[in-house]
Backbone as CSV, one residue per row, in Angstrom:
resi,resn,N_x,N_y,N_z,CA_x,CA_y,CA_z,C_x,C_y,C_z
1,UNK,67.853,85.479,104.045,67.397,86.745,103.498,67.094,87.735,104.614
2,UNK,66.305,87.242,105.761,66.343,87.966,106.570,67.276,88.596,108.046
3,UNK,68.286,87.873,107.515,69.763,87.993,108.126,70.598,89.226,107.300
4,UNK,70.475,88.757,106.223,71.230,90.279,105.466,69.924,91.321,105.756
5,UNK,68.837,91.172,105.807,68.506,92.791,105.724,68.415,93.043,106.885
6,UNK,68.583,92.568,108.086,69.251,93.096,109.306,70.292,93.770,109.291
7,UNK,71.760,93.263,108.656,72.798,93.315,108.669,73.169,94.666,107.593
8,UNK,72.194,94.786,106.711,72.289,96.071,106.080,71.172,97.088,106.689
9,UNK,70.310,96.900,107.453,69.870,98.075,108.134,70.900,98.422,109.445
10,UNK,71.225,97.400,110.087,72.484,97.956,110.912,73.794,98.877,110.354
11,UNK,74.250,98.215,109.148,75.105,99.063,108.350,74.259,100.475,108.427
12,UNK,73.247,100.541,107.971,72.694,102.064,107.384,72.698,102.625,108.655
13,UNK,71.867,102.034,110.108,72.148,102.923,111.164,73.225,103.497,111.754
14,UNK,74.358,102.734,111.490,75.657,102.842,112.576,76.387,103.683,111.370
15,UNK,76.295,103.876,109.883,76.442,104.869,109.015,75.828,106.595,109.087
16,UNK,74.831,106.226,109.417,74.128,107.141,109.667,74.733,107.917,110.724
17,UNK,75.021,107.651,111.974,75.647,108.502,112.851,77.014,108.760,112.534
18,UNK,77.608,108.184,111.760,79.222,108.581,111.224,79.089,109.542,110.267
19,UNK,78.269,110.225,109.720,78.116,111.399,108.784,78.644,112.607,109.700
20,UNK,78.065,112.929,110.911,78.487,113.911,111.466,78.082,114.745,112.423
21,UNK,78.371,115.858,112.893,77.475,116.707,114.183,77.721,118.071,113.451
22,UNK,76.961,118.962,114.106,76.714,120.155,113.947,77.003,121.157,114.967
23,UNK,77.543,121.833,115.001,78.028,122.758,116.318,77.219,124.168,115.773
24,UNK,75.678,124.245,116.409,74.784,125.222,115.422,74.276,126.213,116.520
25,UNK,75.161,126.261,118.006,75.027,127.545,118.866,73.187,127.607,119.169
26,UNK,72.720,126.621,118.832,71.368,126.665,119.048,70.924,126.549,121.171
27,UNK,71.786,126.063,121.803,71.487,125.927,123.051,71.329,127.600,123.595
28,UNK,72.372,128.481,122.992,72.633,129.484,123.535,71.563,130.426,123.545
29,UNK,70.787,130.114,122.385,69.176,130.700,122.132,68.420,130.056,122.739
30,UNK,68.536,128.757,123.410,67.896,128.305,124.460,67.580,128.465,125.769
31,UNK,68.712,129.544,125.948,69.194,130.337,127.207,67.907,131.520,127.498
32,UNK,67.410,131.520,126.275,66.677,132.586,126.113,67.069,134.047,125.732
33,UNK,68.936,134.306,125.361,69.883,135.344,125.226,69.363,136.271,124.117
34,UNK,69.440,137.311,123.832,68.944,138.123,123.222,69.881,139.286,122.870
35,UNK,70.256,139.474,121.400,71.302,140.527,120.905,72.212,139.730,121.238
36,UNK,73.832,140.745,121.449,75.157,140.373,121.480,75.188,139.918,122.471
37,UNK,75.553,138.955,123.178,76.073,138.941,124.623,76.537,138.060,124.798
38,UNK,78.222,138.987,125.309,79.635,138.668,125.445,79.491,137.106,126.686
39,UNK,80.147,136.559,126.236,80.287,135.748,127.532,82.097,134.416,127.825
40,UNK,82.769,135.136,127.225,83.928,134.645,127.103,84.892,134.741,126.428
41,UNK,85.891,133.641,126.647,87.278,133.301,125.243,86.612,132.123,125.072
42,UNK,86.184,131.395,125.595,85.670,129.301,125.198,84.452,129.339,125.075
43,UNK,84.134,128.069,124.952,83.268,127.789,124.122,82.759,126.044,123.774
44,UNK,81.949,125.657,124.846,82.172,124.156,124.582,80.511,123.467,123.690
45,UNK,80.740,122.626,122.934,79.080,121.966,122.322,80.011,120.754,121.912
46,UNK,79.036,119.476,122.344,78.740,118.532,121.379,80.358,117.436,121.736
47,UNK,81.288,117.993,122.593,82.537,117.189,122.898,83.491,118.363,122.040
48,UNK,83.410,119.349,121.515,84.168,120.186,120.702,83.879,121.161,121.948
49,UNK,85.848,122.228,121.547,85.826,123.376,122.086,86.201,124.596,121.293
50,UNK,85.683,125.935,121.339,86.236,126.985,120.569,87.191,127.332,121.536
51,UNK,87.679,128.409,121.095,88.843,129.199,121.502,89.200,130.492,121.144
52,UNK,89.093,131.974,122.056,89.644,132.598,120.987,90.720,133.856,121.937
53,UNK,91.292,134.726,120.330,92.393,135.205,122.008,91.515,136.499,122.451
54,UNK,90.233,136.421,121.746,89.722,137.996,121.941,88.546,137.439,123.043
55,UNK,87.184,137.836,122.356,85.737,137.354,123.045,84.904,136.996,122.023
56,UNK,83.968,135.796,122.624,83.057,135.882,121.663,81.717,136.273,122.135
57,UNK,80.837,136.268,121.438,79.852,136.922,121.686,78.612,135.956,121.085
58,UNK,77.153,136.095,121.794,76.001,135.131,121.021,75.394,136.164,120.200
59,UNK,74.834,135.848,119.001,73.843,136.743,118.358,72.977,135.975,117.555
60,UNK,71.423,136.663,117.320,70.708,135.527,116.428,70.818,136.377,115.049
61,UNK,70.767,135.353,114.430,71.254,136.130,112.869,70.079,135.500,111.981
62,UNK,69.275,135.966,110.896,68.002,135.587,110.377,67.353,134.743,110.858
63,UNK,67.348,134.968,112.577,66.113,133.350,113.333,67.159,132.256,113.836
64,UNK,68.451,131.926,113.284,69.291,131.565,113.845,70.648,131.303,114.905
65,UNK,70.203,130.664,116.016,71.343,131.191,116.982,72.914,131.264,116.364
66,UNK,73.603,131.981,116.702,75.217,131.741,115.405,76.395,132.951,116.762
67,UNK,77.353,132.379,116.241,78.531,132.681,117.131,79.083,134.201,116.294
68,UNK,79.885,135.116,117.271,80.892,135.762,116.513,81.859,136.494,117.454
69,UNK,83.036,136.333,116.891,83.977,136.795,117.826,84.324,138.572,117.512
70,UNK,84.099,138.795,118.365,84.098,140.258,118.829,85.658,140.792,119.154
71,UNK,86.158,141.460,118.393,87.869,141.898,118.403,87.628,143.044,118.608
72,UNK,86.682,143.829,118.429,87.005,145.547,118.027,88.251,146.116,116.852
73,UNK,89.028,146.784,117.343,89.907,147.302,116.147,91.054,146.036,115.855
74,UNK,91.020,144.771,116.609,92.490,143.675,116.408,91.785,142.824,115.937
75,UNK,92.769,141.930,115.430,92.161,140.344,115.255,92.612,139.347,116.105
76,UNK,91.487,138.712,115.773,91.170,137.577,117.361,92.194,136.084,116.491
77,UNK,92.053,135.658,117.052,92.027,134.316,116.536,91.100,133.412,117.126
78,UNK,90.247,132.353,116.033,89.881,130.896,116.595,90.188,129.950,116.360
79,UNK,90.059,129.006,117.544,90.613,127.607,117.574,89.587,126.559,117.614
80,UNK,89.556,125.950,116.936,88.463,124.748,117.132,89.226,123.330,117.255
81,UNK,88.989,122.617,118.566,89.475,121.310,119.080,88.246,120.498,120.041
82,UNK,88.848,118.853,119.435,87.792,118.044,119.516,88.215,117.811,121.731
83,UNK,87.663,118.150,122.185,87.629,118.070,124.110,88.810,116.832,124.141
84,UNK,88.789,115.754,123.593,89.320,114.425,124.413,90.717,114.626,123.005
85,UNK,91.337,115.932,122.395,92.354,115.521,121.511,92.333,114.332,120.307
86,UNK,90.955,114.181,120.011,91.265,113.016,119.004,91.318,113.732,117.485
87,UNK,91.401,113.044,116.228,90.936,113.604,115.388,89.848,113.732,114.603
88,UNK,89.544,114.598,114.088,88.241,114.861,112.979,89.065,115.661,111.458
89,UNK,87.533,115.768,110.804,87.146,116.099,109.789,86.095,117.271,109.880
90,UNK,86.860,118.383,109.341,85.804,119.858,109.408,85.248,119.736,108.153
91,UNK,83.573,119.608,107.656,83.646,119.248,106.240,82.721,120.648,105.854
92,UNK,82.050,121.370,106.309,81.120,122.436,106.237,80.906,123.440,107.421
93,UNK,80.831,124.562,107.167,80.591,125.707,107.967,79.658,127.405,107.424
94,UNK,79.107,127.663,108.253,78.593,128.765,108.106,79.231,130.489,108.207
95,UNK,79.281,131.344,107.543,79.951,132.605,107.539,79.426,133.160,107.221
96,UNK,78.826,134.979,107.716,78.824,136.391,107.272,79.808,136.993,108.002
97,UNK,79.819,138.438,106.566,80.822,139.131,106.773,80.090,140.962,106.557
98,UNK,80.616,141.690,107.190,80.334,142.625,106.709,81.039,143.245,104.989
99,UNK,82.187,142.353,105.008,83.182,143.269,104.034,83.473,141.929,103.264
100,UNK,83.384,142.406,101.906,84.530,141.023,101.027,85.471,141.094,101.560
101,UNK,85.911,140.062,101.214,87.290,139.305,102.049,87.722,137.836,101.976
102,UNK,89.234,137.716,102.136,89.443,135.878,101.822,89.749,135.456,103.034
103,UNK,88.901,134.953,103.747,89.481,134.346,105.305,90.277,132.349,105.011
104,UNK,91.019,132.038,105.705,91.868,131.370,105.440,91.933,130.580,106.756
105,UNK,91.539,129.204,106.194,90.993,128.029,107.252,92.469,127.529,107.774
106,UNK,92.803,126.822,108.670,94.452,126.346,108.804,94.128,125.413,110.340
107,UNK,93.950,123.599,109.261,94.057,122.809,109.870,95.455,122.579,110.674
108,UNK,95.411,121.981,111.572,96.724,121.188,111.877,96.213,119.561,112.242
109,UNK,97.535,119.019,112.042,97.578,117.409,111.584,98.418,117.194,113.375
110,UNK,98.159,115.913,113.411,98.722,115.053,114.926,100.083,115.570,114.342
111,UNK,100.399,115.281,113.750,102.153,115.555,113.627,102.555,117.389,113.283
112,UNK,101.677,117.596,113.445,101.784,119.178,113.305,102.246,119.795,111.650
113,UNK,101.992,119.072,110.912,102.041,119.270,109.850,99.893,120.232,109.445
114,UNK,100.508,121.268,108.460,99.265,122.155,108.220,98.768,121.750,106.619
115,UNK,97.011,122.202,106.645,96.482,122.302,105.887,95.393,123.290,106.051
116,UNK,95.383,124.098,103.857,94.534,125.048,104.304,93.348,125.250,103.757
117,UNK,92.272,125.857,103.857,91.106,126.304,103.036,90.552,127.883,103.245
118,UNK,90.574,127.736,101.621,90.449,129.310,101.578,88.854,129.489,101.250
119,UNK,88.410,130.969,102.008,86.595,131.058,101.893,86.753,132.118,100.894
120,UNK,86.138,132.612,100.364,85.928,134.211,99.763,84.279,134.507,100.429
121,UNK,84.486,135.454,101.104,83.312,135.974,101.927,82.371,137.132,101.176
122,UNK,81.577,137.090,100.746,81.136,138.228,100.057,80.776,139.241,100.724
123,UNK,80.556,139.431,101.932,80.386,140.475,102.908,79.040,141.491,102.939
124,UNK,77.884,140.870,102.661,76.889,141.211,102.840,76.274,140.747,104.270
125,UNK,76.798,140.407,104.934,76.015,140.001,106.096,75.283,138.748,106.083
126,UNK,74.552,138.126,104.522,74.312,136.779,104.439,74.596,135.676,105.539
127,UNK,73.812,134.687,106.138,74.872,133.588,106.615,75.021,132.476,104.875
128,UNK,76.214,132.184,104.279,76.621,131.149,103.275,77.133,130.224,104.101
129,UNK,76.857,129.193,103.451,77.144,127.987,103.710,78.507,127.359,102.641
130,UNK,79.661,127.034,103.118,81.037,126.553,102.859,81.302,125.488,102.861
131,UNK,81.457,124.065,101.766,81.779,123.363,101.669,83.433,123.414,102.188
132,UNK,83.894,122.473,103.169,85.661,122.332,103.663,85.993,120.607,102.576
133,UNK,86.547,121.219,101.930,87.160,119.737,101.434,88.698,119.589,101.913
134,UNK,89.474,120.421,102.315,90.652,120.408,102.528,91.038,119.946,104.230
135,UNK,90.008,119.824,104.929,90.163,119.763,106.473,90.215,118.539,107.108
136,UNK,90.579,117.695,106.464,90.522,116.461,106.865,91.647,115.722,108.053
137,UNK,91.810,115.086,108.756,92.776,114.159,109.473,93.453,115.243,110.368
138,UNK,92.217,116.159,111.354,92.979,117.537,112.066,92.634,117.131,113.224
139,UNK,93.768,118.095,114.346,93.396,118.046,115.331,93.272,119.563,115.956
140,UNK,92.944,120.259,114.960,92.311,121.484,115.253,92.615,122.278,113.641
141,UNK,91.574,123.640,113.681,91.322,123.758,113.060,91.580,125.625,113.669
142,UNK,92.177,126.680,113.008,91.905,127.840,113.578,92.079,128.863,112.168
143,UNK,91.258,130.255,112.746,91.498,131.800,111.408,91.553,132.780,112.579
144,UNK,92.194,133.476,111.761,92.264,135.209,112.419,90.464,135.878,111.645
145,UNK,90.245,136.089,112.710,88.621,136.784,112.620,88.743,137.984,112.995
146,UNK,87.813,139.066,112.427,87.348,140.147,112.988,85.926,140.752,112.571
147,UNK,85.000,140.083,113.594,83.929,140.438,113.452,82.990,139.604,112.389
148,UNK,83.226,138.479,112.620,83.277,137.519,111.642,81.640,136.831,112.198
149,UNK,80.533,135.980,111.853,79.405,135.523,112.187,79.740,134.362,111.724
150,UNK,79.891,132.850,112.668,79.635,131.860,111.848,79.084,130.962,112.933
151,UNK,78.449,129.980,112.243,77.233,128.987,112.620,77.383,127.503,111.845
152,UNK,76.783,126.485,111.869,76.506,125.100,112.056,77.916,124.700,111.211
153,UNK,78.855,124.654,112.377,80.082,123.777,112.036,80.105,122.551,111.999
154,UNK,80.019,121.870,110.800,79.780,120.426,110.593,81.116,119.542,110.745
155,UNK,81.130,118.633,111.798,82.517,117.636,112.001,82.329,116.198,112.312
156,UNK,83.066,115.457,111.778,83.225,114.328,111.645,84.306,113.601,112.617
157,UNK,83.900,112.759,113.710,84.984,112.695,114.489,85.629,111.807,114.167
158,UNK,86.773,111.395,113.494,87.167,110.359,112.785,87.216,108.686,113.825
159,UNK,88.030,108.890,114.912,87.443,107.478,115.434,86.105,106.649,115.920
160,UNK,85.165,107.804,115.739,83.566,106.894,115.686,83.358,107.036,114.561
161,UNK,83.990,107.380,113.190,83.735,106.883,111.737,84.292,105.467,112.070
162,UNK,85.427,105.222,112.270,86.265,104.093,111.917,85.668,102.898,112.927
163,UNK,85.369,103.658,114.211,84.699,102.530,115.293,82.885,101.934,114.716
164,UNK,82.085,102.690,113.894,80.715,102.480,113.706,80.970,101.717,112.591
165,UNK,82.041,102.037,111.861,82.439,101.270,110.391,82.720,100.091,110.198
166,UNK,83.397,99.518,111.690,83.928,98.236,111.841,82.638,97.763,112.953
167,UNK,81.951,98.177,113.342,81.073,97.449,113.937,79.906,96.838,112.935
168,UNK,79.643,97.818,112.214,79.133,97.134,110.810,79.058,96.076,110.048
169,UNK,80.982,96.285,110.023,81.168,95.105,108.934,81.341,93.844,110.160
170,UNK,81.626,93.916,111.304,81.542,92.917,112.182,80.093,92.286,112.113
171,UNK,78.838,92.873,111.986,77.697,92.651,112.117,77.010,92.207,111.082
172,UNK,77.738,92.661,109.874,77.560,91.874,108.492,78.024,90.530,108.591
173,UNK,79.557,90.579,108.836,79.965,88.894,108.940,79.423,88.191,109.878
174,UNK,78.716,88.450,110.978,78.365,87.562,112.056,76.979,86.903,111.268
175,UNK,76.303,88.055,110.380,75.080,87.640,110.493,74.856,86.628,109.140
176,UNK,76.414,86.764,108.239,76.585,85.732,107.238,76.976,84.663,107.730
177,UNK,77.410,83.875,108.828,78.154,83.044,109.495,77.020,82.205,109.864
């Protein structure tokens, strides 16, 4: 008895970290940064990198540190990729907009095959929060932005799902044995 409830609190811990990370620009307010301020095309947190072809910029948005890429009159594009090329799962993200609008998510797959998700932005400036059900098995993830605010990009890196998953069930059978 007290072998399985080891073996299922290990399950729950090594589960627990396979849910996911947050890419929530919070260091950058750690900086102590204040208003807009420009500081690139990249963008690294957490083993993830942004990307964009314009600049982005830090801003705190209702108390929250949050990203936005700064185009002026063009659109930028962003890229979101996991540092070491592996794959993930984009499952949630944050967006304001000044303007309604349908911005349009566009995974790509190891084989370069695409998938997409569409937001409808209501354009009040709000930060909303976006369920991604469509983003799954990517190795990047990019939209054409302009002037776009978004914050706590939630990702799932798929081989420490599959690596914490099997250590689990390894740790279940050892501890039934």
């Amino acid at each position: 008895m007290k072998e399985s409830k080891a073996g299922l609190l290990f399950l729950l811990i090594t589960s627990a970290f396979a849910i996911g990370q947050v890419i929530d620009f919070e260091s950058l307010d750690d900086e102590g940064l204040a208003g807009n301020i420009y500081f690139g095309s990249s963008y690294s947190e957490d083993g993830f990198e942004l990307t964009t072809t314009e600049e982005f910029a830090y801003t705190t948005l209702y108390g929250s540190a949050s990203l936005v890429l700064h185009s002026g009159p063009d659109i930028g594009t962003v890229t979101i990729t996991q540092e070491n090329g592996e794959i993930f799962d984009m499952v949630s993200m944050d967006f304001a907009s000044g303007s309604s609008q349908n911005l349009t998510l566009i995974g790509t797959r190891i084989d370069n095959s695409t998938v997409e998700q569409l937001i409808s932005l209501e354009g009040n400036w709000l930060i909303d929060s976006y369920t991604l059900t469509n983003l799954t098995d990517i190795v990047s993830v990019g939209w054409e932005d302009r002037d776009f605010v978004f914050d706590n990009i939630t990702i799932v890196p798929e081989p420490t799902t599959l690596l914490l998953f099997t250590l689990g069930i390894f740790g279940i059978q050892r501890l039934n044995v």
